[in-house]
ZADREN-469439 format. One record per residue: x, y, z of N, C-alpha, C, O, CB in turn. Coordinates in steps of 0.05 Angstrom, whole numbers. Glycine has a CB too. Example, Ala and Ser with C-alpha at 12.3 -4.5 7.8 and 13.67 -1.06 7.14 Angstrom:
<atoms>
+--------+--------+--------+--------+--------+--------+--------+--------+--------+--------+--------+--------+--------+--------+--------+
|    nxx |    nyy |    nzz |   caxx |   cayy |   cazz |    cxx |    cyy |    czz |    oxx |    oyy |    ozz |   cbxx |   cbyy |   cbzz |
+--------+--------+--------+--------+--------+--------+--------+--------+--------+--------+--------+--------+--------+--------+--------+
|    264 |   -114 |    156 |    246 |    -90 |    156 |    264 |    -66 |    156 |    285 |    -66 |    169 |    226 |    -89 |    181 |
|    257 |    -45 |    142 |    273 |    -21 |    143 |    258 |      1 |    157 |    268 |     23 |    161 |    282 |    -12 |    114 |
+--------+--------+--------+--------+--------+--------+--------+--------+--------+--------+--------+--------+--------+--------+--------+
</atoms>
This chain:
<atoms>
+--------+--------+--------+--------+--------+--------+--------+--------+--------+--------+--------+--------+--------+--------+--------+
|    nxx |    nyy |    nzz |   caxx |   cayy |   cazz |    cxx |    cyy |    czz |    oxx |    oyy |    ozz |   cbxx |   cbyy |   cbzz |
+--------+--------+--------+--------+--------+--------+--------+--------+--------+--------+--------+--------+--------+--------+--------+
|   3168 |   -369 |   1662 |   3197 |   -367 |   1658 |   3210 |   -357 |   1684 |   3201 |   -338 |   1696 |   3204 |   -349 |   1634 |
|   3234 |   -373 |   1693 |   3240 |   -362 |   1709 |   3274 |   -342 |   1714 |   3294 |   -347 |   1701 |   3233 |   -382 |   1724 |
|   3273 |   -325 |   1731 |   3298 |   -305 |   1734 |   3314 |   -316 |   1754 |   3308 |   -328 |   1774 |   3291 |   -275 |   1742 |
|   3340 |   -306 |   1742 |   3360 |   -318 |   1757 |   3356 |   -296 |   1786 |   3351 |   -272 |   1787 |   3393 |   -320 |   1739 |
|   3361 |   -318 |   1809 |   3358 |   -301 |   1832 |   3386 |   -292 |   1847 |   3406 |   -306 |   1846 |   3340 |   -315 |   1852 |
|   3385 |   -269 |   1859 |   3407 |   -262 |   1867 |   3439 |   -279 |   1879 |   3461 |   -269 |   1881 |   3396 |   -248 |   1885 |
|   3432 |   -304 |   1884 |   3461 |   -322 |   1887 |   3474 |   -334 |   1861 |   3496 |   -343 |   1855 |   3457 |   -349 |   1907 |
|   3440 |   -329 |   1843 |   3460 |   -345 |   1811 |   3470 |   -324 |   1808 |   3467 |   -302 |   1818 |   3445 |   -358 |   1777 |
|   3492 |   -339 |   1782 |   3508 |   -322 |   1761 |   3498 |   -312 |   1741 |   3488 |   -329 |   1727 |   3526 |   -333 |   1750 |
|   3496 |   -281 |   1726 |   3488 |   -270 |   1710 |   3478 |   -291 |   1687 |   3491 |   -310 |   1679 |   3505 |   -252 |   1706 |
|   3449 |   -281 |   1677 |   3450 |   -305 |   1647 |   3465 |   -287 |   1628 |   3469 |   -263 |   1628 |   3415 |   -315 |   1630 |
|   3472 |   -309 |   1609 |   3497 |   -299 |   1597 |   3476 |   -279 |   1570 |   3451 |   -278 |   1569 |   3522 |   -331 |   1584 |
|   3497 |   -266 |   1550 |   3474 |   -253 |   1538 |   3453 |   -270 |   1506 |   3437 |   -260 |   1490 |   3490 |   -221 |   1528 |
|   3460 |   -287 |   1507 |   3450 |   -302 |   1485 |   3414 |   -307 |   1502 |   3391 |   -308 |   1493 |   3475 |   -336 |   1477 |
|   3424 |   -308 |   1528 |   3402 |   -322 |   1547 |   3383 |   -297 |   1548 |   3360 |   -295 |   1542 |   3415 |   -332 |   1580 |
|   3401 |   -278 |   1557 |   3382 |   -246 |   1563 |   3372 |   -240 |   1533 |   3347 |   -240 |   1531 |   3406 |   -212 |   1575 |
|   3384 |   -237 |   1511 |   3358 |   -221 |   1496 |   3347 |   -247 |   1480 |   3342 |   -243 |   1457 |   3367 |   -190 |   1471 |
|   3341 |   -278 |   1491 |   3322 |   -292 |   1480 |   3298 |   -286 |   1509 |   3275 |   -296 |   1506 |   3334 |   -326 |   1470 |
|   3303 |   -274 |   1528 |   3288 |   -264 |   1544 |   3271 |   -241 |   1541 |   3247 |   -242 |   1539 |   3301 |   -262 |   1559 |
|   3284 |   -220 |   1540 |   3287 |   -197 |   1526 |   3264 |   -196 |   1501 |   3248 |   -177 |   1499 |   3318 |   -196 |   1515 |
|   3264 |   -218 |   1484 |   3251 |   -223 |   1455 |   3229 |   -237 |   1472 |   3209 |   -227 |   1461 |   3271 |   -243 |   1428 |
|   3221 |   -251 |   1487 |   3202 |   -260 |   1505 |   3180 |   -242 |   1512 |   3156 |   -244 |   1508 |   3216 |   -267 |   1527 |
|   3196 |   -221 |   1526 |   3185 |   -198 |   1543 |   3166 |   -182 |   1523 |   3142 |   -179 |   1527 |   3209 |   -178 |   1556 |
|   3185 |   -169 |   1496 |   3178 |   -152 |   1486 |   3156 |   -159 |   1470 |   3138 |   -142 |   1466 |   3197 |   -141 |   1476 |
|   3152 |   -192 |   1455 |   3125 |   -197 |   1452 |   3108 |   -207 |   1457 |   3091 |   -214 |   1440 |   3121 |   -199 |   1442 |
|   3108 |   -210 |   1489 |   3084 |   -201 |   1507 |   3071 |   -179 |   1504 |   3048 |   -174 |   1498 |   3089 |   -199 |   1531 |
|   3102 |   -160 |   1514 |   3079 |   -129 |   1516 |   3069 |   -108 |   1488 |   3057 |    -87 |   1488 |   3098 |   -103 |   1538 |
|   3079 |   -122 |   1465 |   3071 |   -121 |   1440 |   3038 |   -134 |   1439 |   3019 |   -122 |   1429 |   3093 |   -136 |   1424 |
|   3040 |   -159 |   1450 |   3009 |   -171 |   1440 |   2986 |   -159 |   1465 |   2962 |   -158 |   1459 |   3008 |   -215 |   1439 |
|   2995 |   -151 |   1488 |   2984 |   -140 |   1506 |   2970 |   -107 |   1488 |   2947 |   -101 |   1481 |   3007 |   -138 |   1533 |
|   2995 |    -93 |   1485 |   2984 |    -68 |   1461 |   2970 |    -76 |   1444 |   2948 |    -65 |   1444 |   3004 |    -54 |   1443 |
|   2974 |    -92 |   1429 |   2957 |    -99 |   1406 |   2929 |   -101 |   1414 |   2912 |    -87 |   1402 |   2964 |   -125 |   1393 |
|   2924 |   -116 |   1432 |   2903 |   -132 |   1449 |   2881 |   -106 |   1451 |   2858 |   -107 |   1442 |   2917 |   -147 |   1483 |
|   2896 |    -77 |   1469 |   2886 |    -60 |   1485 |   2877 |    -45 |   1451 |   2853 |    -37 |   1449 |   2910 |    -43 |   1512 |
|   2889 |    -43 |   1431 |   2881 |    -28 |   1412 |   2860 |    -34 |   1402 |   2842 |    -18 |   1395 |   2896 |    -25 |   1395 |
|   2861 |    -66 |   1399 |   2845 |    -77 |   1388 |   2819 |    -70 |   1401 |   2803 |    -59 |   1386 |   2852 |   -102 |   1387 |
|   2812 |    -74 |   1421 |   2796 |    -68 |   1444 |   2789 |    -47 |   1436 |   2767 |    -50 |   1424 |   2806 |    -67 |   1470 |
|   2795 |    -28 |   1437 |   2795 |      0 |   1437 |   2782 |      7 |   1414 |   2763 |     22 |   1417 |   2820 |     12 |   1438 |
|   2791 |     -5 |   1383 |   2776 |     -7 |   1358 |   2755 |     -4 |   1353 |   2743 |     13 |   1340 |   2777 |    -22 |   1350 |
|   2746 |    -32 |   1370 |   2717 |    -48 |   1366 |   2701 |    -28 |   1381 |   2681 |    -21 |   1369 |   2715 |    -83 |   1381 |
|   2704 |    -18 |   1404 |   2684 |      2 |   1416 |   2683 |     27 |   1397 |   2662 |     30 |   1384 |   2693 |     12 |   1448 |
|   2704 |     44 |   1394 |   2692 |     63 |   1378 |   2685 |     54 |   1362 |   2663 |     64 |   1362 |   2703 |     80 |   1371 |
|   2684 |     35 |   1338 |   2676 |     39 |   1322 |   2649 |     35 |   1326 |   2633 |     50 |   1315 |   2688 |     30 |   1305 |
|   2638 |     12 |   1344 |   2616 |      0 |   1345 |   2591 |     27 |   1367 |   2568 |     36 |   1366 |   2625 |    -37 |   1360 |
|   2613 |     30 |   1384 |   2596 |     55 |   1406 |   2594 |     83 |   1386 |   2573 |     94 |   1379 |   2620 |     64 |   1441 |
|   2619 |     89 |   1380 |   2623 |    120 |   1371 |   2623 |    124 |   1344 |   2630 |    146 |   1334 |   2648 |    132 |   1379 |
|   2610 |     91 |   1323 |   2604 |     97 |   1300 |   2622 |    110 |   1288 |   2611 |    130 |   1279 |   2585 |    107 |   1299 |
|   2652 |    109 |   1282 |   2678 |    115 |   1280 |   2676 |     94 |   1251 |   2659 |     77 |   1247 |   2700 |    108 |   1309 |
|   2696 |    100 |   1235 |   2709 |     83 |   1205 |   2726 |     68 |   1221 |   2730 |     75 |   1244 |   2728 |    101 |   1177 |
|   2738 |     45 |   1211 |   2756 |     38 |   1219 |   2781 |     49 |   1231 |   2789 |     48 |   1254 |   2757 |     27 |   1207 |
|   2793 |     63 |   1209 |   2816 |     67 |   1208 |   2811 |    100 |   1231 |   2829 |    109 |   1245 |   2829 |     66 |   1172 |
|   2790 |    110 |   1230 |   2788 |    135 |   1251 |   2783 |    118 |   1276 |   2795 |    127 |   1296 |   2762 |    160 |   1244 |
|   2769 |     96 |   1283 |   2777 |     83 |   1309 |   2801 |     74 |   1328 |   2807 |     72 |   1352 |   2768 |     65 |   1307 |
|   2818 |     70 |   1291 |   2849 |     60 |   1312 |   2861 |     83 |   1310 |   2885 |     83 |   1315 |   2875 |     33 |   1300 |
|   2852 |    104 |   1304 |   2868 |    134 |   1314 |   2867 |    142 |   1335 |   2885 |    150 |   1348 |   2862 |    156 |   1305 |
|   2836 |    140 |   1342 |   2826 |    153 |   1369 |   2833 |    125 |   1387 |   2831 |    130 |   1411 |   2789 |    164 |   1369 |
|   2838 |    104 |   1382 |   2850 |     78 |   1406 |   2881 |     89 |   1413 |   2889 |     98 |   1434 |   2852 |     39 |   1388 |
|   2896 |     86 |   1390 |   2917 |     93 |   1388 |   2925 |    118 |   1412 |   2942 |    115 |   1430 |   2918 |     98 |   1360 |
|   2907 |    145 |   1407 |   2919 |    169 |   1418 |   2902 |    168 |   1448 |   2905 |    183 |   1468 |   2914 |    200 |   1396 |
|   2890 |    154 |   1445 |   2869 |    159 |   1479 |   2897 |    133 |   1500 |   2903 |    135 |   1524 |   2814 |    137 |   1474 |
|   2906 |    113 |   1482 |   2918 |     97 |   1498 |   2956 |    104 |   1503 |   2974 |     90 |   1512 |   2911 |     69 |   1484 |
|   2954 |    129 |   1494 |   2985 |    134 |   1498 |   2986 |    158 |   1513 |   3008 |    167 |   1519 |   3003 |    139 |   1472 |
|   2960 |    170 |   1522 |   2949 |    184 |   1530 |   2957 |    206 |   1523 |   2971 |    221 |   1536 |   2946 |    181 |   1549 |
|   2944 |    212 |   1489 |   2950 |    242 |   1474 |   2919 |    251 |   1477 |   2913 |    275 |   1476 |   2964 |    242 |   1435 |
|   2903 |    235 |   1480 |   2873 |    248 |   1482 |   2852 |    243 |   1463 |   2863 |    234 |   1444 |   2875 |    276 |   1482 |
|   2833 |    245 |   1459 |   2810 |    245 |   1443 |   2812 |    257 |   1420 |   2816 |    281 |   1421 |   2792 |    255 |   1454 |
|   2809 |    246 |   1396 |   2808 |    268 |   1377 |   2781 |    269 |   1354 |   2775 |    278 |   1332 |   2837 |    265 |   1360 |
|   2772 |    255 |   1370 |   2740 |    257 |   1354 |   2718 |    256 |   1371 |   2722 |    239 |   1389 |   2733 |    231 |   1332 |
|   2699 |    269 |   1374 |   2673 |    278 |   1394 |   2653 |    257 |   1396 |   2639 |    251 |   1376 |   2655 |    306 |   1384 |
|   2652 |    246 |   1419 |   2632 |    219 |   1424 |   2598 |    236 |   1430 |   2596 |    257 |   1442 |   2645 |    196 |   1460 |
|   2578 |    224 |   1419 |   2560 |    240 |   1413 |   2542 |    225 |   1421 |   2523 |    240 |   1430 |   2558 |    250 |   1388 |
|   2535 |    191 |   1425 |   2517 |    185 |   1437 |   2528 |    181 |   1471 |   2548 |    193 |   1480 |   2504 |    162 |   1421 |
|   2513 |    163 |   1486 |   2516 |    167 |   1514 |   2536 |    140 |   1515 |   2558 |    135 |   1525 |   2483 |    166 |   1534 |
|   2515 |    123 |   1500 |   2538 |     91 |   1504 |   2574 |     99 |   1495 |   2595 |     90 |   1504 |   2524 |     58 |   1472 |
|   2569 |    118 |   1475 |   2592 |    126 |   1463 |   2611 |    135 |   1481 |   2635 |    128 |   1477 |   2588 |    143 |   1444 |
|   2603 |    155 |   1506 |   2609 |    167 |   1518 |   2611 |    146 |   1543 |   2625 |    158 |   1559 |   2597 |    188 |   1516 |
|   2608 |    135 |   1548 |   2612 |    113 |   1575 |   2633 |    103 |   1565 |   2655 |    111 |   1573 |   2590 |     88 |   1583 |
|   2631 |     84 |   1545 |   2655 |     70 |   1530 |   2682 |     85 |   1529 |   2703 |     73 |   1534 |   2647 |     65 |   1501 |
|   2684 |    105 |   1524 |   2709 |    128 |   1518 |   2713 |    133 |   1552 |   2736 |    140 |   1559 |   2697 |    164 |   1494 |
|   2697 |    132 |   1566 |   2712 |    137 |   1592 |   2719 |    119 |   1607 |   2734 |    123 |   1626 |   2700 |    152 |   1608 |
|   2710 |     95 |   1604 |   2720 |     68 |   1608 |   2746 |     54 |   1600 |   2763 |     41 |   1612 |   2704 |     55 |   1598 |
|   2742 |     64 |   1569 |   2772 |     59 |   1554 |   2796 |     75 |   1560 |   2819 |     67 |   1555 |   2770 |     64 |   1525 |
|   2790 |     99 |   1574 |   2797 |    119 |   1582 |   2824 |    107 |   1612 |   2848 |    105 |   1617 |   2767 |    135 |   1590 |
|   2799 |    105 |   1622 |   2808 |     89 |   1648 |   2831 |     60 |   1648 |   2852 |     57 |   1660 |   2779 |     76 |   1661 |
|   2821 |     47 |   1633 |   2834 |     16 |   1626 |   2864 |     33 |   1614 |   2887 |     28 |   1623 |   2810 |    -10 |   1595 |
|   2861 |     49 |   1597 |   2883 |     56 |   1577 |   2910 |     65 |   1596 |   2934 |     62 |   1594 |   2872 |     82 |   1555 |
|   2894 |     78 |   1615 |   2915 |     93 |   1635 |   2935 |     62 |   1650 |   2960 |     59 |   1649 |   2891 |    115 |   1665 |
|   2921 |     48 |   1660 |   2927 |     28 |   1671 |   2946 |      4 |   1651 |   2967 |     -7 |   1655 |   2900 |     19 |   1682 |
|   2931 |      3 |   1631 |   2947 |    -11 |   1606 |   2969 |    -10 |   1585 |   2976 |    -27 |   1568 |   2935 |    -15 |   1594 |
|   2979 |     15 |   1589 |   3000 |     29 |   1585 |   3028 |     31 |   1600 |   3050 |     27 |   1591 |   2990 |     49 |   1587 |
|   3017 |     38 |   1627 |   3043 |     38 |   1654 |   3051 |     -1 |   1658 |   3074 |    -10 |   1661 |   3021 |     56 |   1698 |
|   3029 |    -15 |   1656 |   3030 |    -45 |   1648 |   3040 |    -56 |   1634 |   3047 |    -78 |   1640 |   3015 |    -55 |   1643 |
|   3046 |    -44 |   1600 |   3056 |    -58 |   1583 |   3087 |    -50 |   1587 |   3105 |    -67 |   1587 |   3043 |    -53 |   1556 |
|   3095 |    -16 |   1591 |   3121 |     -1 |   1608 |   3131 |    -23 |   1624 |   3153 |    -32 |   1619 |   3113 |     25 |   1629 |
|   3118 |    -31 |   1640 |   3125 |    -48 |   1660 |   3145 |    -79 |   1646 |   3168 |    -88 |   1644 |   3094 |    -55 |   1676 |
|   3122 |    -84 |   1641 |   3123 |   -117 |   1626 |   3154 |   -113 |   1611 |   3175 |   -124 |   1619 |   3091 |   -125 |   1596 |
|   3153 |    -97 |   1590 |   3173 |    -85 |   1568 |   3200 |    -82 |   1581 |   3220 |    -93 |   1571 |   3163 |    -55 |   1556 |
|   3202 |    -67 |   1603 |   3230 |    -57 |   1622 |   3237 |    -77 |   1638 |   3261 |    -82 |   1640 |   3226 |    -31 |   1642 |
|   3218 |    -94 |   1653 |   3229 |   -108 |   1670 |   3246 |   -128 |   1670 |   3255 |   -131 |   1693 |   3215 |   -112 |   1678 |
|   3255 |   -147 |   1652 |   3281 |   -154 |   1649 |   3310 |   -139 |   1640 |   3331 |   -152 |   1641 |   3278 |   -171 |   1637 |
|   3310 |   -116 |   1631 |   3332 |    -94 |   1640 |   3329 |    -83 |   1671 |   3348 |    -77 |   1684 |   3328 |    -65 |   1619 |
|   3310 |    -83 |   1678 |   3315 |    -72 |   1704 |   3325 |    -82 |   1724 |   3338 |    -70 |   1741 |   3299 |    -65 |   1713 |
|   3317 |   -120 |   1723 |   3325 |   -142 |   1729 |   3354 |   -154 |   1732 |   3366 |   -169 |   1747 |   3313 |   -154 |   1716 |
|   3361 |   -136 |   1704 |   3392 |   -154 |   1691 |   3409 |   -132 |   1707 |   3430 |   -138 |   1718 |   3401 |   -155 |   1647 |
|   3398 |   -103 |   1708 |   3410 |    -85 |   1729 |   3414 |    -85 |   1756 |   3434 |    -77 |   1769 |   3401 |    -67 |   1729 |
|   3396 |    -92 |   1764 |   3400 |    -99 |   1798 |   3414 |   -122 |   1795 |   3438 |   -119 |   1799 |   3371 |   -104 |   1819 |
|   3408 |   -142 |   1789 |   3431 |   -163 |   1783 |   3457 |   -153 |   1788 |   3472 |   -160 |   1807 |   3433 |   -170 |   1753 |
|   3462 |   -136 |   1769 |   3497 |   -136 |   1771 |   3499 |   -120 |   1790 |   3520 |   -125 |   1802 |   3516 |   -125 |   1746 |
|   3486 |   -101 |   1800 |   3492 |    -74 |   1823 |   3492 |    -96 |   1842 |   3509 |    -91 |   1859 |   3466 |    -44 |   1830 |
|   3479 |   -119 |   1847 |   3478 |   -146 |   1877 |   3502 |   -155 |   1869 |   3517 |   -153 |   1888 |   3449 |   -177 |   1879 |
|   3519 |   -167 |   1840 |   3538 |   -177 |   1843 |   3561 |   -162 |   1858 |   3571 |   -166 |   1880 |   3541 |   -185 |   1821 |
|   3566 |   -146 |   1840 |   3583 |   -123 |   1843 |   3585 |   -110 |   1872 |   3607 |   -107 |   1882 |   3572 |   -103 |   1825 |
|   3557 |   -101 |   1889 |   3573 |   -108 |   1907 |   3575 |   -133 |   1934 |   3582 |   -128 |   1958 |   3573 |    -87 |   1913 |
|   3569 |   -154 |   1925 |   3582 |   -178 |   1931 |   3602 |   -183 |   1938 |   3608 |   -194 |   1959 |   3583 |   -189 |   1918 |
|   3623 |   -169 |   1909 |   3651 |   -171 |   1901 |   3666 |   -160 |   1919 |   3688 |   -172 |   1923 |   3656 |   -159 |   1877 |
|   3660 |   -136 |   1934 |   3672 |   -119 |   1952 |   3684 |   -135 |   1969 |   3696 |   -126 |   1988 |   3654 |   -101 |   1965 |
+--------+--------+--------+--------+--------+--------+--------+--------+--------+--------+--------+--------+--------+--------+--------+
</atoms>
């Protein structure tokens, strides 16, 4: 998809939040994606229930932390791996999520002062 570049004219707003609705479920299926991810290892590494896997995905990927004790070694690789990815996949989905507001902002701060 592409953005209007600084000589076009603003997209109008019918245009921006079918954009907007674009953006947000990307970085919705991107989250989903990372949780999902996240699931399947604890449960399968850290021998976790389901529903205690997408807790500990959930809070390790918003980075609230660990809330259940990884006890074998694979368990423990996995959780610092996920660890790692989570940090990165987070500031990524932030990213993805904001960046056509941030877009539609510089936009007008370039029109505006244009106008001068």
């Amino acid at each position: 998809m592409r953005l209007e570049n600084r000589r076009e004219k603003l997209a109008t707003l019918p245009n921006f939040i079918g954009r907007m609705g674009r953006y947000v479920f990307f970085a919705l299926s991107l989250l989903a994606l990372s949780v999902l991810i996240g699931m399947l290892g604890y449960h399968v590494f850290g021998n976790l229930g389901w529903l205690d896997s997408f807790h500990m995905a959930c809070m390790i990927l918003t980075g609230m932390g660990p809330v259940a004790e990884m006890k074998s070694d694979g368990a423990k690789i996995f959780s610092s791996i996920y660890a790692l990815y989570s940090g990165v996949a987070f500031l990524s989905v932030a990213a993805v999520f904001f960046a056509p507001m941030v877009h539609r902002l510089l936009h007008i701060l370039h029109i505006e002062q244009n106008d001068d």
